[in-house]
C-alpha positions as CSV (number, residue, x, y, z in Angstrom):
1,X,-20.7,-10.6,26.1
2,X,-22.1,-14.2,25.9
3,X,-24.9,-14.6,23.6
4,X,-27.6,-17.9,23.0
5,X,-26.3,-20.8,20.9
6,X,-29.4,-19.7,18.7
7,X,-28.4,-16.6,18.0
8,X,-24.7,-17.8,17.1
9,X,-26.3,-20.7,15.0
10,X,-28.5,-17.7,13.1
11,X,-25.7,-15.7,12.6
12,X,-24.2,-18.7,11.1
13,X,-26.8,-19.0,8.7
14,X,-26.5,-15.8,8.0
15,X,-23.0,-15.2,7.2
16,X,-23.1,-18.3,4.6
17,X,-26.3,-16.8,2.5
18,X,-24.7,-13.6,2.3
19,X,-21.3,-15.5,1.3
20,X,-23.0,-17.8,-1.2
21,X,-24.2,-15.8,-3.8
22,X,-20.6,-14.6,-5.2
23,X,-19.3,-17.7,-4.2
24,X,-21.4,-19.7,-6.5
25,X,-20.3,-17.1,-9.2
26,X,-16.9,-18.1,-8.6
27,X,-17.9,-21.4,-9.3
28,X,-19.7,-21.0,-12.2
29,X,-17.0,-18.5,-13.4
30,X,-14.4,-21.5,-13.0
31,X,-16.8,-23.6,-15.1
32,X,-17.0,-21.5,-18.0
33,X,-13.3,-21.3,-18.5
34,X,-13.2,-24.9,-19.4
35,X,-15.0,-23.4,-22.8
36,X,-13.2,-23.3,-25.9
37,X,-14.2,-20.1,-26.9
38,X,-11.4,-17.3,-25.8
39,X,-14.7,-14.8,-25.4
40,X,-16.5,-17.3,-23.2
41,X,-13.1,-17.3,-20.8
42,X,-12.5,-13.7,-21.1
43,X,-16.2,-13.4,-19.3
44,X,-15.6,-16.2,-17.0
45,X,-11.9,-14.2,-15.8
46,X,-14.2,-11.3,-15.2
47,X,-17.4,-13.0,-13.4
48,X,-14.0,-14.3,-11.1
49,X,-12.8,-11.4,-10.2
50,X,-16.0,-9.3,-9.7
51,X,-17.6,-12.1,-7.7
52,X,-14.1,-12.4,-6.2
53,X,-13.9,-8.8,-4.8
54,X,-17.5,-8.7,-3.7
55,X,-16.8,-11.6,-1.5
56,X,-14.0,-10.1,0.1
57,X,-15.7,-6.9,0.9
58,X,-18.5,-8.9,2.3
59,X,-15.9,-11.0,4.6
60,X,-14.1,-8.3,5.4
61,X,-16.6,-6.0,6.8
62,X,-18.8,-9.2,8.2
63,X,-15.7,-10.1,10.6
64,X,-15.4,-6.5,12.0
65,X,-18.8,-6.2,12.7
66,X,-19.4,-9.8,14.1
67,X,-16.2,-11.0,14.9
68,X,-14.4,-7.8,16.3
69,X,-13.4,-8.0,19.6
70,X,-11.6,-5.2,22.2
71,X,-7.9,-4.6,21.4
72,X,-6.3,-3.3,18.1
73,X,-7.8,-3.5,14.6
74,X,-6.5,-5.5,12.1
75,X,-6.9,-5.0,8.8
76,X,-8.3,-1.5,6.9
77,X,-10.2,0.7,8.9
78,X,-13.6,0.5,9.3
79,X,-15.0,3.5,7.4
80,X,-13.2,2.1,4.5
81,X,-14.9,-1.3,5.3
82,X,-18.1,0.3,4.7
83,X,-17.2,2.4,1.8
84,X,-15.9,-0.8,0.1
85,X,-19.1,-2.8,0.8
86,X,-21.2,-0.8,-0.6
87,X,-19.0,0.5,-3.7
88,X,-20.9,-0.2,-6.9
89,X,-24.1,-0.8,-5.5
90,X,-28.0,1.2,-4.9
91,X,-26.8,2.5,-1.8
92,X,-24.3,5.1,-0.8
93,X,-22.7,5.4,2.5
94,X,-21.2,8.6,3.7
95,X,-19.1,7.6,7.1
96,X,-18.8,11.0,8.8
97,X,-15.6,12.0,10.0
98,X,-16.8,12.2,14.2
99,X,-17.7,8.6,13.5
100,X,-14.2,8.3,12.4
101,X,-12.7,9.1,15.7
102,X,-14.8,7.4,17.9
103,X,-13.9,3.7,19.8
104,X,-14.1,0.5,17.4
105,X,-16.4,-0.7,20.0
106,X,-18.6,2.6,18.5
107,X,-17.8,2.1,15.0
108,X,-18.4,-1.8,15.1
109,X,-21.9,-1.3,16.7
110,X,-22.3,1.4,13.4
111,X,-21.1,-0.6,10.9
112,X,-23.9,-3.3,12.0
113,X,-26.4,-0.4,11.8
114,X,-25.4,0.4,8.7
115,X,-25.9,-3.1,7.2
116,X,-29.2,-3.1,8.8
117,X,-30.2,0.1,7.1
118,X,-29.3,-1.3,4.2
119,X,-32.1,-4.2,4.1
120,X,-35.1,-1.5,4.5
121,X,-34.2,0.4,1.8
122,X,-34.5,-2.4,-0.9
123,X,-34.8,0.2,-4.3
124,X,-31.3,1.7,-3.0
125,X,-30.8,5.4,-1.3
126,X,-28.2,6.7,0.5
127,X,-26.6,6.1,4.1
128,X,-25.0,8.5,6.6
129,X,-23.2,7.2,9.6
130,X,-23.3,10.1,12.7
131,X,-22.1,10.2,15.4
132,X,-24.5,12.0,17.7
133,X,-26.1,11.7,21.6
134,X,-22.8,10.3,23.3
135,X,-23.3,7.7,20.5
136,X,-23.7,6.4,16.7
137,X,-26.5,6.9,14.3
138,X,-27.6,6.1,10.4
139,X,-29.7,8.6,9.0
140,X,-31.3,7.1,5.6
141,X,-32.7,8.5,2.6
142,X,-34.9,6.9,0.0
143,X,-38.2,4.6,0.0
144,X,-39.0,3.2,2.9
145,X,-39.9,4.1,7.0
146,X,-37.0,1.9,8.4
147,X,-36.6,-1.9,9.2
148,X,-39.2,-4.6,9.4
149,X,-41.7,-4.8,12.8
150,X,-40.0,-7.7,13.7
151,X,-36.3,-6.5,13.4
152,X,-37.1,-3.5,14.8
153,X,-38.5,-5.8,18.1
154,X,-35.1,-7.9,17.5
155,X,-33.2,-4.4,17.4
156,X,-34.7,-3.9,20.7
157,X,-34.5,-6.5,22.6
158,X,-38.0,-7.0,23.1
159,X,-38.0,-9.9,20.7
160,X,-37.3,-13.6,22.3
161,X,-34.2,-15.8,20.9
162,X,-36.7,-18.1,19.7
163,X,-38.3,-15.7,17.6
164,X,-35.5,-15.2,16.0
165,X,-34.6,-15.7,12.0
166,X,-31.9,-15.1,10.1
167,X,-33.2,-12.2,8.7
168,X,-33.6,-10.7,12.0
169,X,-30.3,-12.3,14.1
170,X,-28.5,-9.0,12.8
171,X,-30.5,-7.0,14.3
172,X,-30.7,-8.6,17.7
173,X,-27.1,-8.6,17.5
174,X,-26.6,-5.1,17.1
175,X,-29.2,-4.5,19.9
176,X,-26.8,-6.7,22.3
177,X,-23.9,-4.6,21.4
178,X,-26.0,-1.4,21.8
179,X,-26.4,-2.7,25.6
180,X,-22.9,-3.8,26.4
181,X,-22.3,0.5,25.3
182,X,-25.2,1.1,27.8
183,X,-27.5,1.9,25.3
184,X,-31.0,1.1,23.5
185,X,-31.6,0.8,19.7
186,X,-34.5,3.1,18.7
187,X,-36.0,3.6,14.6
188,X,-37.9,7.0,14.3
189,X,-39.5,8.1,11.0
190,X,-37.5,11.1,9.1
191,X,-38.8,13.2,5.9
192,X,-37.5,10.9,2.9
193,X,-36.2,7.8,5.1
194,X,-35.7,7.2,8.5
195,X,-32.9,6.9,11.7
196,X,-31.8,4.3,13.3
197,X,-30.5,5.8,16.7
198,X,-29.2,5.1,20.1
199,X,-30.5,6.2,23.6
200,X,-29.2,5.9,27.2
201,X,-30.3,3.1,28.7
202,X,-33.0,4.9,31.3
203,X,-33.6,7.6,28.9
């Protein structure tokens, strides 16, 4: 799959904002310890490690969902990816078994879905990766009817690269991956949340 230098410029952007945040607490953390005061550098130990872990569960799942490419994984798998990026936050993930067994191409293409979810349920909820039509799905519970109009047009395809953000590269992205499976992205309104689904390409 070759993709616009847009889109890889986006996903750029991306990939740092989401990165920065517990960066910068590193930072700060790192600055605190300089303090005199053994409770002040107790604080700042533990603002390191938090921010610490929550950047490598970021990374961690980021790469296997951009950066994965055919041939063996490397690393934890990726339920445990997902389970680990979500840990200790508003939303819960449940990464069904069937899901489990499927190709990484599958569970890659899920694990973007999943992330996508995510951003339209902004007061938290829960997640539940399926595996379902001959492909992947994320059923979602709590408020909200599923992503924004114009990642929903990014998720598929119908959106041009130049209409493009940052906010909705990710799900353009998934939406290519959805065709290189022969599929379409589709968002459908459920009782409590919504599903983000895939179809057969002529279906």
């Amino acid at each position: 799959m070759t993709i616009d230098l847009r889109v890889s410029e986006l996903l750029m952007a991306r990939l740092c904002h989401d990165l920065a945040g517990p960066i910068a607490a590193i930072a700060n953390g790192v600055e605190l310890l300089e303090d005199d005061d053994p409770d002040f550098a107790r604080q700042a130990a533990a603002l390191i490690g938090d921010s610490a872990r929550a950047a490598s569960k970021r990374l961690q799942l980021l790469r296997f969902a951009y950066g994965f490419s055919a041939g063996a994984l490397a690393g934890p798998p990726p339920h445990l990816l997902a389970s680990e990026y979500f840990s200790g936050g508003p939303i819960t993930c449940d990464y069904a078994e069937a899901v489990r067994a499927l190709e990484p191409t599958w569970q890659r293409l899920g694990c973007n879905l999943l992330m996508i979810a995510a951003e339209a349920l902004p007061r938290g909820g829960k997640l539940t990766l399926l595996a379902e039509s001959g492909g992947v799905a994320v059923s979602a519970l709590g408020d909200g009817t599923g992503p924004s109009l114009e990642a929903s047009d990014a998720m598929s395809l119908r959106a041009s690269v130049d209409a493009l953000t940052s906010r909705t590269v990710g799900a353009y992205f998934a939406g290519l991956l959805a065709k290189t499976l022969d599929h379409q992205l589709r968002v459908s309104v459920e009782p409590g949340g919504f599903k983000i689904w895939c179809a057969a390409d002529g279906v």
